[in-house]
DOLUM-871261 format. One record per residue (C-alpha): residue in three letters; x, y, z. Coordinates in steps of 0.25 Angstrom, whole numbers, padded with zeros to 4 digits, always signed. Example, Ala and Ser with C-alpha at 12.3 -4.5 7.8 and 13.67 -1.06 7.14 Angstrom:
<nodes>
ala+0049-0018+0031
ser+0055-0004+0029
</nodes>
This chain:
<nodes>
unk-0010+0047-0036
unk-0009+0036-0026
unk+0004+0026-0029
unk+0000+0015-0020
unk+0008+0005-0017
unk+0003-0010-0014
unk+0012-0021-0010
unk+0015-0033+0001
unk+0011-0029+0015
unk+0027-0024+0019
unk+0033-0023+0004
unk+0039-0011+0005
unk+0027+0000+0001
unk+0028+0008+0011
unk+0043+0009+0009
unk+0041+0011-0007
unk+0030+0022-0002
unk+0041+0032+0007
unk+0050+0029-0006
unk+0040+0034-0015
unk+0037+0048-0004
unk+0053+0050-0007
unk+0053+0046-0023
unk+0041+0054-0030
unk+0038+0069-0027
unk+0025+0071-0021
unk+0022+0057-0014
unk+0014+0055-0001
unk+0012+0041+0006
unk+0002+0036+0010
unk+0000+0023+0017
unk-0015+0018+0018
unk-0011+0008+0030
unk-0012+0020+0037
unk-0028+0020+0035
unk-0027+0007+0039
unk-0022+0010+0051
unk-0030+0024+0055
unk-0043+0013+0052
unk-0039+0000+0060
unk-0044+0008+0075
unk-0055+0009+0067
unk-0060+0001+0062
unk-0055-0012+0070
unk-0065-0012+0079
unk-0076-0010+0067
unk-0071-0025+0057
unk-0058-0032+0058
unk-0050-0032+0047
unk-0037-0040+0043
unk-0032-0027+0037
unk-0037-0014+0038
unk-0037-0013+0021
unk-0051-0022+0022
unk-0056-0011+0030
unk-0066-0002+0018
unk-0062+0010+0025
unk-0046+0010+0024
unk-0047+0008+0010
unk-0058+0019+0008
unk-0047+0028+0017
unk-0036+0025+0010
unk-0044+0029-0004
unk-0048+0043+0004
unk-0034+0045+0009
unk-0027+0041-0005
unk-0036+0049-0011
unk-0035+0062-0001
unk-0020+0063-0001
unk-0021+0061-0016
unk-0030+0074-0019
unk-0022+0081-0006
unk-0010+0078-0008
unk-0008+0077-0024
unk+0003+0069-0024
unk+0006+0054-0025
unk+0000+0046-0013
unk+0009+0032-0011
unk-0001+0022-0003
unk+0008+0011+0002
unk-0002+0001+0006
unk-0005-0016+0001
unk-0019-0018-0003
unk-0020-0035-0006
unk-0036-0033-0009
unk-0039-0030-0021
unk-0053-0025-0018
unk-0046-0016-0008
unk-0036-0010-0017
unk-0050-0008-0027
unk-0056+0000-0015
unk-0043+0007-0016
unk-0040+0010-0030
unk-0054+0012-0033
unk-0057+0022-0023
unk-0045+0030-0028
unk-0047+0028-0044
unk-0061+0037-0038
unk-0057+0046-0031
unk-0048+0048-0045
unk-0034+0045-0037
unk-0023+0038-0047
unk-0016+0027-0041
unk-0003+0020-0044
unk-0001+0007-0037
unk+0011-0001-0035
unk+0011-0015-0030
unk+0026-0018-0023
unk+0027-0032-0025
unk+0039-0040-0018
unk+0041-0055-0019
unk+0037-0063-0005
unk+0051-0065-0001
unk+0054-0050-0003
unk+0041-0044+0004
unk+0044-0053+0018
unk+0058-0048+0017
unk+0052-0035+0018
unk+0044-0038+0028
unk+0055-0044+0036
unk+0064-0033+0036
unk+0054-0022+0038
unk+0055-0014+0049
unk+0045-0005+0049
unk+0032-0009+0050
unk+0018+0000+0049
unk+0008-0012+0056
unk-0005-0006+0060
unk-0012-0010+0072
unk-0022-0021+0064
unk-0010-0027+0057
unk-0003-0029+0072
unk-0013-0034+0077
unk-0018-0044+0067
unk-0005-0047+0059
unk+0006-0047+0070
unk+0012-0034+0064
unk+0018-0028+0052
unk+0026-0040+0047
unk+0016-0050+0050
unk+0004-0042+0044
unk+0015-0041+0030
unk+0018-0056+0029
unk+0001-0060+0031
unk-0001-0051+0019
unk+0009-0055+0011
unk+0002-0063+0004
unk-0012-0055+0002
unk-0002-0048-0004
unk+0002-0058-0015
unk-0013-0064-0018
unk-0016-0048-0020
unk-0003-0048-0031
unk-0011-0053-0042
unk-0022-0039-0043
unk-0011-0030-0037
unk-0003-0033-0049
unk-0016-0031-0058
unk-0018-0016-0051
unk-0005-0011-0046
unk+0009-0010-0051
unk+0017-0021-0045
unk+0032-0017-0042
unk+0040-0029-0039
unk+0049-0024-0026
unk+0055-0035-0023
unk+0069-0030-0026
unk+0067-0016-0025
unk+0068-0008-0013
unk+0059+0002-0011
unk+0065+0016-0019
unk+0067+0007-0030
unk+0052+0003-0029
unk+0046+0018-0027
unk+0057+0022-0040
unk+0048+0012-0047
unk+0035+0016-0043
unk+0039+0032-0045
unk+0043+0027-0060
unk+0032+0019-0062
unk+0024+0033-0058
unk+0032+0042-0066
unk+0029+0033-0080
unk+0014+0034-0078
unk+0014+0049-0075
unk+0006+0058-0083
</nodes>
């Protein structure tokens, strides 16, 4: 099973994700920016991009790779990663409902006040080279998706499980997620 989580660009995912690795037996993470990343020397040079996620090939990857440590590994695979375009995260989903993978997804929503205090006060960043270069790093790429982020609420709330985390801090919202997995179990 996939347990994706989807969210603001700096909202706390990743965090929730290396929660969840320490929470539930037989996790493994997996962060699809990092197929991002291994494709921007790529395929920079081939189309520019504002973001390497309207680039067909990362999301075809992130289907194969989601779908390979799935089969390898047989445990839950937690993919911390923001998807704002709906025909995107149809790619996604779709690709993976074929290949017969279940996925759970989870939408971390934080009020605006709560996701630039986030952004504010983090001190580490994972910015790729396209988001450097384009977006003036980390926290600047965060604050001009912020709201791509909140016109893609409306179908995210339609397709994923929103979690309001505005007062919660990360343990609290991976011990929702786990529960939320443990009631839908077989």
């Amino acid at each position: 099973m996939i347990v994706w989580l989807n969210g603001p660009f700096g909202g706390g995912k990743t965090t929730t994700a290396a929660e969840l690795d320490t929470l539930l037996p037989d996790v493994v993470v997996f962060d699809p920016e990092k197929m991002g990343e291994a494709i921007v020397p790529t395929l920079s040079g081939v189309e520019t991009v504002g973001d390497f996620q309207d680039w067909r090939p990362w999301r075809e990857l992130v289907v194969a790779a989601l779908t390979s440590l799935d089969r390898y590994t047989g445990r839950t695979v937690v993919a911390p990663q923001t998807v704002v375009v709906e025909q995107y995260w149809d790619e996604i989903t779709s690709g993976l409902a074929a290949a017969s993978v279940d996925v759970r997804a989870f939408t971390l929503d934080c009020t605006p006040a709560e996701h630039e205090r986030r952004i504010a006060n983090d001190t580490v960043t994972s910015a790729t080279l396209e988001e450097i270069k384009i977006h003036d790093g980390d926290v600047g790429w965060r604050r001009h998706r912020a709201a791509d982020y909140r016109a893609a609420l409306p179908w995210l709330t339609t397709r994923t499980e929103v979690i309001e985390t505005t007062l919660l801090r990360p343990a609290e919202v991976a011990r929702e997620i786990a529960t939320r997995l443990a009631h839908s179990a077989p």
